[in-house]
C-alpha positions as CSV (number, residue, x, y, z in Angstrom):
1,X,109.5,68.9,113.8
2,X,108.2,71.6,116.2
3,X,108.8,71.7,120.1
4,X,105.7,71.0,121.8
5,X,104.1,73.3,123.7
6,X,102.8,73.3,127.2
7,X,99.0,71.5,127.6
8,X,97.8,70.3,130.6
9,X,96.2,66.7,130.9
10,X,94.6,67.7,134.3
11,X,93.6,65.5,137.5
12,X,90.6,63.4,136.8
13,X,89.0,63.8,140.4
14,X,86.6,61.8,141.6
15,X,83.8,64.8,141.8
16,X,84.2,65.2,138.5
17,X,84.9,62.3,136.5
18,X,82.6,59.0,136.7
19,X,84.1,55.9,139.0
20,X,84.1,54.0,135.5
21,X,87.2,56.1,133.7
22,X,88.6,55.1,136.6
23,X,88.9,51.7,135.6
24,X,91.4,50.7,132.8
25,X,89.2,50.5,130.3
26,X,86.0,52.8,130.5
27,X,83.1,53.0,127.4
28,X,83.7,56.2,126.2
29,X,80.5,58.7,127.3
30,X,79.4,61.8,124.5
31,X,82.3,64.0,123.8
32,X,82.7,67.9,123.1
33,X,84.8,70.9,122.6
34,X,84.6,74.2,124.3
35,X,86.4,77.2,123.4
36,X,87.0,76.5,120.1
37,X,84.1,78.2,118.6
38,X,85.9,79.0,114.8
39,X,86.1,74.5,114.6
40,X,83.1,72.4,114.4
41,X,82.4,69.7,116.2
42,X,82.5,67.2,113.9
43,X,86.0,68.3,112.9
44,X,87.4,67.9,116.6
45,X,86.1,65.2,117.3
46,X,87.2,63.2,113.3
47,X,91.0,64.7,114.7
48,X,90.3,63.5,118.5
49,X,90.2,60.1,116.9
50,X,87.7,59.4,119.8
51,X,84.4,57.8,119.6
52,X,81.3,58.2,122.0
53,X,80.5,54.1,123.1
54,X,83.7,53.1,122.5
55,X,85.9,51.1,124.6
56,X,89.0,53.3,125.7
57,X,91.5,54.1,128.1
58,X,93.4,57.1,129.6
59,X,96.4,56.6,127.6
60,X,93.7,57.4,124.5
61,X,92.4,60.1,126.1
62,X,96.0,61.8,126.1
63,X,96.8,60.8,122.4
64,X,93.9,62.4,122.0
65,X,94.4,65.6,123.2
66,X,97.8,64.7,122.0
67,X,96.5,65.0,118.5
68,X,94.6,68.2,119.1
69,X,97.5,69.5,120.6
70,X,100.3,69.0,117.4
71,X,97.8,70.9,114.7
72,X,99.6,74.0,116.7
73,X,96.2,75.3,116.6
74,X,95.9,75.4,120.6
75,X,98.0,76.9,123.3
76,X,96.3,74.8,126.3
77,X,94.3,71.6,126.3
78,X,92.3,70.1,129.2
79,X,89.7,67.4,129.3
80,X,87.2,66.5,132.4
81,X,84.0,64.4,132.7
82,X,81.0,65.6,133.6
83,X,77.8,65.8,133.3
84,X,77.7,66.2,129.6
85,X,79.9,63.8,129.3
86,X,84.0,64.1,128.7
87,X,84.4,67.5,127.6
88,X,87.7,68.9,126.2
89,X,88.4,72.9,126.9
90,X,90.5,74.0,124.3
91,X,92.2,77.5,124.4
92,X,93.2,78.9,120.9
93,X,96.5,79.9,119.9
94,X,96.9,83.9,119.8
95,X,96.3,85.5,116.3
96,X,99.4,86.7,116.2
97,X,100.7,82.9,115.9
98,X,97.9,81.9,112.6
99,X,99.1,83.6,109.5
100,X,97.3,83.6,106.4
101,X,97.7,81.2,103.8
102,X,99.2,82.4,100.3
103,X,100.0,80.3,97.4
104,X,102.1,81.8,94.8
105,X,102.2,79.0,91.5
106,X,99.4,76.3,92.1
107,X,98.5,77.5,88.7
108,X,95.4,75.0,88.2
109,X,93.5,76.8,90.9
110,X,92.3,79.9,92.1
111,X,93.4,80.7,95.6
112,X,89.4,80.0,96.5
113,X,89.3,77.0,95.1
114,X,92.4,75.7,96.9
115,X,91.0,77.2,100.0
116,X,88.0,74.9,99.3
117,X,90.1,71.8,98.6
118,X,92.2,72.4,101.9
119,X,89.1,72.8,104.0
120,X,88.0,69.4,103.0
121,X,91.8,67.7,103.2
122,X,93.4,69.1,106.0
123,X,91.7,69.2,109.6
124,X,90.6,72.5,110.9
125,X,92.1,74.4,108.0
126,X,90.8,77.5,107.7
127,X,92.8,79.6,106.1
128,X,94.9,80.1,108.7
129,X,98.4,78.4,109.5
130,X,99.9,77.8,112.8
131,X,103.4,79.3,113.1
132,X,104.2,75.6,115.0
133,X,102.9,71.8,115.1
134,X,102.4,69.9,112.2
135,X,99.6,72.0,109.8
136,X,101.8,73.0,107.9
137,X,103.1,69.5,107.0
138,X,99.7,68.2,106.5
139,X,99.0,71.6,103.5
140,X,102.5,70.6,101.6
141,X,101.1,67.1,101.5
142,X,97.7,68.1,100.6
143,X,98.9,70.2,97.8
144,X,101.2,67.4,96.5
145,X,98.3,64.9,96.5
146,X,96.3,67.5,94.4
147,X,99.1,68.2,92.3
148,X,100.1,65.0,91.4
149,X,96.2,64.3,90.6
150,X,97.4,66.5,87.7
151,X,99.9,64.5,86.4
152,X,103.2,66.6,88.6
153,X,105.3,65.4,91.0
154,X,106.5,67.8,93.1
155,X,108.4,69.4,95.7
156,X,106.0,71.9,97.5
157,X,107.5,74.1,100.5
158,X,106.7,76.4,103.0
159,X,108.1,79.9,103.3
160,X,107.1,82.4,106.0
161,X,107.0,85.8,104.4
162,X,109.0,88.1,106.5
163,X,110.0,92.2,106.1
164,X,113.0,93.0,107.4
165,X,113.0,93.4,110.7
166,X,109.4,92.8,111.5
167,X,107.6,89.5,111.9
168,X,106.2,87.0,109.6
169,X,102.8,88.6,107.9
170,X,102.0,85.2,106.1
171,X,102.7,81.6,105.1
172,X,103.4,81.3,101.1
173,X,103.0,77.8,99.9
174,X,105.3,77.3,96.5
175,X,105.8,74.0,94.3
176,X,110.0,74.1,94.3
177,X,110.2,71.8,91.7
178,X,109.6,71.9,88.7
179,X,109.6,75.2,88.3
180,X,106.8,76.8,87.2
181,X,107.5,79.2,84.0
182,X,106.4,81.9,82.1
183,X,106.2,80.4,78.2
184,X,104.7,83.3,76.8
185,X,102.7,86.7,77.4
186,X,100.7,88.3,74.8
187,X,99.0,91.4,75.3
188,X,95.0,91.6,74.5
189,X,93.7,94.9,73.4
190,X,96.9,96.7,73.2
191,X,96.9,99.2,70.2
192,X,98.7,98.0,67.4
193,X,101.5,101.3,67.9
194,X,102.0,100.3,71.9
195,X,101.9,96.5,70.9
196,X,105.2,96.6,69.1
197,X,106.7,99.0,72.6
198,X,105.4,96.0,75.0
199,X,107.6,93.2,72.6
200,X,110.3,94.3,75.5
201,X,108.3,93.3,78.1
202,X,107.4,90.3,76.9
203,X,111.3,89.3,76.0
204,X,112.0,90.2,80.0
205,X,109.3,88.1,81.1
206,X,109.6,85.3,78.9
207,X,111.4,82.2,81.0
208,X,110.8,83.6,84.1
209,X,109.7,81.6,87.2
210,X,105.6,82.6,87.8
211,X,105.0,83.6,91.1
212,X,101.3,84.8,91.3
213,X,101.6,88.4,93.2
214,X,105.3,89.4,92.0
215,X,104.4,88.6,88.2
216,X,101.3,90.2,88.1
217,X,102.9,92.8,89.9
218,X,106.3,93.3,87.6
219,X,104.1,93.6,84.6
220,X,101.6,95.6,86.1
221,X,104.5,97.9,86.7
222,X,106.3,97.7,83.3
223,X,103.2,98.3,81.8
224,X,102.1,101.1,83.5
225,X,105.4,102.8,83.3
226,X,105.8,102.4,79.3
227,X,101.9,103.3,78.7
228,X,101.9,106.5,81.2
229,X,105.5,107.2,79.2
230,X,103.3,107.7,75.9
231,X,100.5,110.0,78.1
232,X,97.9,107.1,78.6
233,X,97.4,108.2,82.3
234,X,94.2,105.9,82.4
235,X,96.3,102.8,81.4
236,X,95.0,99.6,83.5
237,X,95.8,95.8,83.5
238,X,92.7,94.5,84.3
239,X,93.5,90.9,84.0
240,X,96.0,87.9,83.7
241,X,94.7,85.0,82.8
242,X,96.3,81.5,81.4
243,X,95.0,78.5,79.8
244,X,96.0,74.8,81.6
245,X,99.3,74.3,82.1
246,X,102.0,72.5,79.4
247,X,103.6,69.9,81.6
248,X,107.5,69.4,79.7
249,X,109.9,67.1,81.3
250,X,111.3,69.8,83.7
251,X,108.8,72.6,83.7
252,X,105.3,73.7,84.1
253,X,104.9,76.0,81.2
254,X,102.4,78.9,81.5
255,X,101.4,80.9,78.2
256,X,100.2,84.5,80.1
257,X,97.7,87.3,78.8
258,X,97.5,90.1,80.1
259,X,94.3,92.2,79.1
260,X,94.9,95.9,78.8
261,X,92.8,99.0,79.2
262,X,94.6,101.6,77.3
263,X,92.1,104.4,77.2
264,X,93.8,107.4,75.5
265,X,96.6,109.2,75.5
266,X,96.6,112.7,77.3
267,X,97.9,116.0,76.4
268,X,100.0,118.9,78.4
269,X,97.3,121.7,79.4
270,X,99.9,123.3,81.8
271,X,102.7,122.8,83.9
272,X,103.0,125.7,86.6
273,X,105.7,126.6,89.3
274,X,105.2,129.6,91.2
275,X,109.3,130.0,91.5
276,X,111.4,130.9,94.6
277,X,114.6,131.9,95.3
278,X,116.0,128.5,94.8
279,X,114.6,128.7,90.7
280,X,112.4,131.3,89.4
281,X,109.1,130.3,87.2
282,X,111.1,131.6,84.2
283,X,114.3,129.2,85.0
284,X,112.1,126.4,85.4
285,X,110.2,127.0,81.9
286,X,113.0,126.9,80.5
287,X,114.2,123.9,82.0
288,X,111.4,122.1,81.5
289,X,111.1,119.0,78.9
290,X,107.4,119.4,78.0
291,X,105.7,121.8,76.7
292,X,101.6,122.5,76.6
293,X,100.0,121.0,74.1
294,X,102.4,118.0,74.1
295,X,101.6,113.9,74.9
296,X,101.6,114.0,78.7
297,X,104.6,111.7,79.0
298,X,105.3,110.7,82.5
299,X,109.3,110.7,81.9
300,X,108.9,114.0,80.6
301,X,107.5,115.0,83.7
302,X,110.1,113.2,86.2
303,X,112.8,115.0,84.0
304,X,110.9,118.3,84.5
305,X,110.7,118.0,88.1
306,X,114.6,116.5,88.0
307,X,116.0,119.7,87.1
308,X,113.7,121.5,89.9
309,X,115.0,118.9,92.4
310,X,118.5,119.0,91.7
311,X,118.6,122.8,92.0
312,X,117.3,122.4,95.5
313,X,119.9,119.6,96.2
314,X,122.5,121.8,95.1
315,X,121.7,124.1,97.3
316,X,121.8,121.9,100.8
317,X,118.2,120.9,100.5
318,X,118.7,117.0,99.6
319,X,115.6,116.1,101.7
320,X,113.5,118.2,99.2
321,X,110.2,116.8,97.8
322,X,109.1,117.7,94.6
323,X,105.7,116.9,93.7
324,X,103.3,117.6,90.7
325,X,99.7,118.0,91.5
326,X,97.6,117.1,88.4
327,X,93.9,118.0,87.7
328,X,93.3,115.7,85.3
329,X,90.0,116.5,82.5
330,X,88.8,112.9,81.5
331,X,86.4,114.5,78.4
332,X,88.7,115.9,76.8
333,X,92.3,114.0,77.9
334,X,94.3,116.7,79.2
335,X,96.1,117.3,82.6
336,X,97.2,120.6,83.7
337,X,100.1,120.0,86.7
338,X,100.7,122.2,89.3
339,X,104.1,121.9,90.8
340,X,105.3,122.2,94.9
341,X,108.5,121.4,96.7
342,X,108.5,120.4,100.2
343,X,112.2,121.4,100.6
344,X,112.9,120.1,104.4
345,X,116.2,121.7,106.5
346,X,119.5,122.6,104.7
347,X,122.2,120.4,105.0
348,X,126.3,121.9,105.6
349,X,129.3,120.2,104.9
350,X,131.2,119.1,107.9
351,X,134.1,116.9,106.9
352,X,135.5,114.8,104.5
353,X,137.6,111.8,105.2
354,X,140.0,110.2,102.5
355,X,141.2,106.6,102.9
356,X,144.4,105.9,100.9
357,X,145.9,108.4,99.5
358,X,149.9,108.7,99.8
359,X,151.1,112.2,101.6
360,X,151.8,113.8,98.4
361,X,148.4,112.7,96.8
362,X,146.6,114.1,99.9
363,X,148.5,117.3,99.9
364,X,147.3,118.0,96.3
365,X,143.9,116.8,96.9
366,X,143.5,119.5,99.7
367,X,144.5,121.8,97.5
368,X,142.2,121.0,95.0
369,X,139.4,120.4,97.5
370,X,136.9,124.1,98.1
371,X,134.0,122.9,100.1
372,X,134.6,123.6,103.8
373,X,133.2,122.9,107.1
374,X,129.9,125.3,107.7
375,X,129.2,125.4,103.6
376,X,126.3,124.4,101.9
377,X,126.2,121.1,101.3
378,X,126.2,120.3,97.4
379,X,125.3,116.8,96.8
380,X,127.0,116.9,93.1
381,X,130.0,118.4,94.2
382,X,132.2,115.7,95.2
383,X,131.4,113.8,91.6
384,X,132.3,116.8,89.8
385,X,135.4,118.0,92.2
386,X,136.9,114.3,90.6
387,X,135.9,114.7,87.4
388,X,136.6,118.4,86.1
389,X,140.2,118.6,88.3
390,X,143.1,117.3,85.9
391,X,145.5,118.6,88.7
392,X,144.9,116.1,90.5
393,X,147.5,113.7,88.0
394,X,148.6,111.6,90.7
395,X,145.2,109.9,91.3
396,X,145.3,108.5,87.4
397,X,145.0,105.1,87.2
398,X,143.0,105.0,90.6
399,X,139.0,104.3,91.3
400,X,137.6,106.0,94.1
401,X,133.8,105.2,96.2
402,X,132.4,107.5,98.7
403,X,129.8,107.4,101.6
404,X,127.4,109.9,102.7
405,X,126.9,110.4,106.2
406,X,123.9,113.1,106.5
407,X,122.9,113.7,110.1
408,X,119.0,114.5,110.2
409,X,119.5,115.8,113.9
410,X,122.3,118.4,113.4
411,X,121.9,118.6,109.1
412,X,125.6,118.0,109.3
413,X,127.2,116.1,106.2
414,X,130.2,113.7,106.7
415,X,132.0,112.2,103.1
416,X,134.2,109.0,103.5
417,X,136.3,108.7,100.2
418,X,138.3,105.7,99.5
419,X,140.6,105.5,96.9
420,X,142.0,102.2,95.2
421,X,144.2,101.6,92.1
422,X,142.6,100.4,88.8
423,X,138.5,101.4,87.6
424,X,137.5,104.7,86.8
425,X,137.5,107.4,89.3
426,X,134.2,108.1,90.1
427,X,132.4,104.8,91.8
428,X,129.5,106.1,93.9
429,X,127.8,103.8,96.4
């Protein structure tokens, strides 16, 4: 399955290795390992398929180290006699090429238990998986043994968990098939007024495949999100648990709770910004979507901060950073925010592009068009340019998408527009 990588079977010169393994068959003297110090022994040697007092030959000796060698777990292999015996020096394979061992839906076990199970099953497993040789072979068959000891036959794969761009940080093992589903999710110690709210996450989660880290961390999300939505700023999930498994004809059905720590819900002390001369304290209080003495609702807050942000984009900053500081009283539930903006350069338009347009349709857009090369960059103005300019009666009936090109070197902004017959006008993308 895997190329095989360079190990050495060295010489076996007379100074080192007994007249007898010269012969063609030799009684085999005591064996060890060196280098290997994270494998026992006992372990090597059960792989080696060697035997001290046995009858052997050399062509063992290389299966041997032949067998040590397609685990992927080594990068070089040599063997010698001496006077310990026949000793094998094994050099390990670079960390970068053993990736941790996940597993995303084995939903009988823990992923210490399994651990446990492939430490006894699979040789020199550790918890560790070689990028190459056949270790990887020898967990998916492991895993389907174990399985089917549960009554499942299944497909069990091996997917190397990659970022874009970067290289592989782990080795997920997933059972394919049958899928493995979410049958229900119930919420314990939810309040009876949030209990009714989290009905919609339990509709979006209902039927879903289960994949251990992304469902624990989509409702972990979902939750959080409506709960900090009503003010409970303390909201935690502090478990997902589930019962054994319902085994149907093609699933693996999973009934889910998910055990909630509400605490309770906070209230608006404050919410201060110290103006500028992009919006003034006053400006932004009347902006603002919550007032003191309100539920501290999260999406009040993002709306808040929205309107402070978008003045700031209007005005060439669209690398502006709005944050809210809170100082948060536990006692008493109440959060006082203090607001800053990190606004970055400021952006200036440089040119805009149409893709098209007929003569006559682009003589009337330019017309229409008032930004110009050296302005401030307003990130809503192209949207509202197409929307709020009924002169511009020849483009009826067409759709139109733009790109963004924003230089962070130069803070110069290019706009590609392409416009298309049929769809609305305004498409963003």
């Amino acid at each position: 399955m895997f190329p095989m990588r360079n190990f050495l079977l060295p010489f076996l010169s007379a100074c080192l290795m007994a007249p007898a393994l010269f012969a063609q068959t030799f009684r085999l003297p005591p064996i060890s390992f060196t280098g290997a110090a994270a494998y026992s022994q006992t372990d090597l040697l059960k792989l080696s398929g060697l035997h001290p007092g046995d009858i052997s030959t050399q062509s063992e000796l290389q299966k041997a180290a032949q067998r040590l060698n397609n685990t992927g777990f080594f990068a070089d292999i040599r063997y010698q006699s001496d006077s310990r015996g026949l000793v094998f020096a094994l050099k390990p394979m670079p960390a970068s090429q053993l990736l941790p061992a996940r597993f995303n839906n084995f939903v009988w076990w823990s992923s210490q238990e399994l651990n446990a199970a492939l430490k006894a099953r699979v040789p020199l497993y550790t918890g560790e998986v070689p990028l190459e040789g056949n270790t990887q072979d020898a967990i998916i068959s492991a895993l389907k043994a174990m399985v089917a000891e549960e009554g499942v036959t299944a497909n069990v794969i091996a997917i190397p968990q990659v970022q874009p761009g970067a290289s592989p940080t782990s080795i997920s093992f997933v059972i394919d098939t049958p899928q493995v589903v979410i049958h229900s999710l119930t919420f314990a110690d939810a309040s009876p007024a949030m209990q009714a709210k989290l009905g919609a996450i339990v509709k979006s989660q209902t039927g879903q495949p289960f994949e251990l880290d992304d469902t624990r961390s989509s409702i972990t999300a979902s939750s959080t999100k409506m709960y900090r939505d009503a003010g409970y700023l303390d909201i935690a999930l502090t478990d997902l648990t589930h019962p054994k498994p319902t085994i149907t004809a093609n699933t693996i059905d999973l009934d889910l709770t998910a055990t909630i720590s509400e605490g309770e819900p906070y209230r608006l002390t404050s919410l201060i910004w110290s103006g500028s001369d992009i919006m003034s304290a006053a400006d932004f209080n009347k902006s603002v979507s919550i007032k003191p003495g309100e539920i501290a609702s999260q999406q009040a807050l993002q709306r808040s901060l929205g309107a402070l942000a978008h003045a700031y984009y209007v005005k060439g900053f669209q690398d502006a950073k709005v944050q809210a500081v809170a100082t948060t009283d536990h006692a008493t539930h109440h959060v006082a925010y203090t607001v800053n903006v990190i606004p970055g350069d400021q952006y200036h338009f440089r040119s805009i592009k149409t893709i098209g347009l007929t003569s006559d349709q682009q003589k009337q857009f330019d017309s229409a068009w008032q930004m110009h090369p050296g302005d401030v960059y307003d990130v809503t103005y192209l949207t509202e340019f197409l929307k709020t300019h009924p002169e511009l009666a020849t483009l009826r009936g067409f759709s139109a998408t733009y790109k963004e090109y924003s230089d962070p070197n130069t803070h110069l902004v290019d706009l590609v527009l392409t416009f298309s017959k049929g769809g609305t006008l305004v498409n963003a993308n």
